[in-house]
C-alpha positions in Angstrom: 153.2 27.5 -67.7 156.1 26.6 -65.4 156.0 26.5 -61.9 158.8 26.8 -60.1 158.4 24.5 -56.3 160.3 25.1 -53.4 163.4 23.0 -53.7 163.7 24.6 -57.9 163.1 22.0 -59.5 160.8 22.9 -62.3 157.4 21.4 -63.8 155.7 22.0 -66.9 151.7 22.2 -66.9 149.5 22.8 -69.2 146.8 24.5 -68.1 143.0 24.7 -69.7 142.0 27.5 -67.5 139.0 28.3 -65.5 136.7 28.4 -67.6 135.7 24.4 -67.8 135.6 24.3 -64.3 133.5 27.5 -64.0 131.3 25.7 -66.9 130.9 22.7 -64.6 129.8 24.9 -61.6 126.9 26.5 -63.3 125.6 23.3 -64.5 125.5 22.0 -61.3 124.2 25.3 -59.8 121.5 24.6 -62.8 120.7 21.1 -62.2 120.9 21.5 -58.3 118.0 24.0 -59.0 116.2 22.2 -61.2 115.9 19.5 -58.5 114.4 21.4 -55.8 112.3 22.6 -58.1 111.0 19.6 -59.4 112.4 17.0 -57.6 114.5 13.8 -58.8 113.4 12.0 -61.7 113.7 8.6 -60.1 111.4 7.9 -57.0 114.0 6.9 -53.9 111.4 4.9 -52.2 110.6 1.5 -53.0 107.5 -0.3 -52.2 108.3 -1.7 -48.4 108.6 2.2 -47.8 105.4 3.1 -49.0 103.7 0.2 -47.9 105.4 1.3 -43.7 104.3 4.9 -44.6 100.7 3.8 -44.8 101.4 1.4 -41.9 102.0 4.7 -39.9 99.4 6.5 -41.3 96.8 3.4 -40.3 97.6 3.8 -36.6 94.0 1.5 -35.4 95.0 -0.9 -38.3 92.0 -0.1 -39.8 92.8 -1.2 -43.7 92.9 2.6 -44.7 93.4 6.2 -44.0 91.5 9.6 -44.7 92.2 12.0 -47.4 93.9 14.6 -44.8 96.1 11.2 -43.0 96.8 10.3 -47.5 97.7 13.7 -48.2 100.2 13.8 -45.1 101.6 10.8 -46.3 102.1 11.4 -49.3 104.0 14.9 -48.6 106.2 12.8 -46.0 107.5 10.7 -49.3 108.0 13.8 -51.8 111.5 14.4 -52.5 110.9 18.3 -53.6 108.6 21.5 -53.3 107.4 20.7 -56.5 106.0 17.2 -55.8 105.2 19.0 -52.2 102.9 21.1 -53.8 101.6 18.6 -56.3 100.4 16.1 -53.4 98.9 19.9 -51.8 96.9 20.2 -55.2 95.9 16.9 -55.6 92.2 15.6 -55.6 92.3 12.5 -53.5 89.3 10.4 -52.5 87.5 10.2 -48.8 89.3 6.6 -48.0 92.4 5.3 -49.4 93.7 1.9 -49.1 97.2 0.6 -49.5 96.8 -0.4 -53.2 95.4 2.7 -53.8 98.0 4.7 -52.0 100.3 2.8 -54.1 98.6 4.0 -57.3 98.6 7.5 -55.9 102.4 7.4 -55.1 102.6 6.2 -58.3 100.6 8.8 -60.3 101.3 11.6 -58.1 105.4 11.6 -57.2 106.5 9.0 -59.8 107.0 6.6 -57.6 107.7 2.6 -58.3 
């Protein structure tokens, strides 16, 4: 193709089409999907975040939290609907420590 710009001079392109970048836009459409569905593969909280979550959670400093105040944390650290629902699903126990509400960030939202 040629195009012709406003002061005429001329300038030769070669052009691919739409098509790649149509390509490109359903694959991100895809994976953008995918994500809220299932949420990122790579947790995006480290362990100073999880370890204030509890903090926040353990408002009388009492060394741990129920299973409704773990469950609540937990939601506030999922990063999708799906691990939202998985942490909704999830058997936890009656009192949860921080180490074990590192395991359960762990096991439950793939967290490191």
């Amino acid at each position: 193709f040629f195009f012709q710009a406003e002061d005429g001079i001329r300038d030769f392109c070669l052009s691919r089409g739409l098509g790649d970048v149509y390509k490109r836009q359903e694959f991100i459409v895809e994976q953008l999907k995918l994500r809220k569905e299932q949420g990122i593969k790579v947790g995006i909280f480290g362990e100073e975040e999880i370890s204030n979550i509890f903090q926040l959670f353990d408002l009388k400093k009492e060394g741990y939290i129920s299973k409704n105040q773990c469950q609540e944390a937990l939601k506030t650290l999922a990063s999708s609907e799906y691990q939202f629902n998985i942490v909704g699903n999830s058997e936890l126990p009656e009192k949860v420590d921080l180490p074990s509400f590192q395991a359960l960030c762990k096991k439950i939202l793939g967290l490191k």
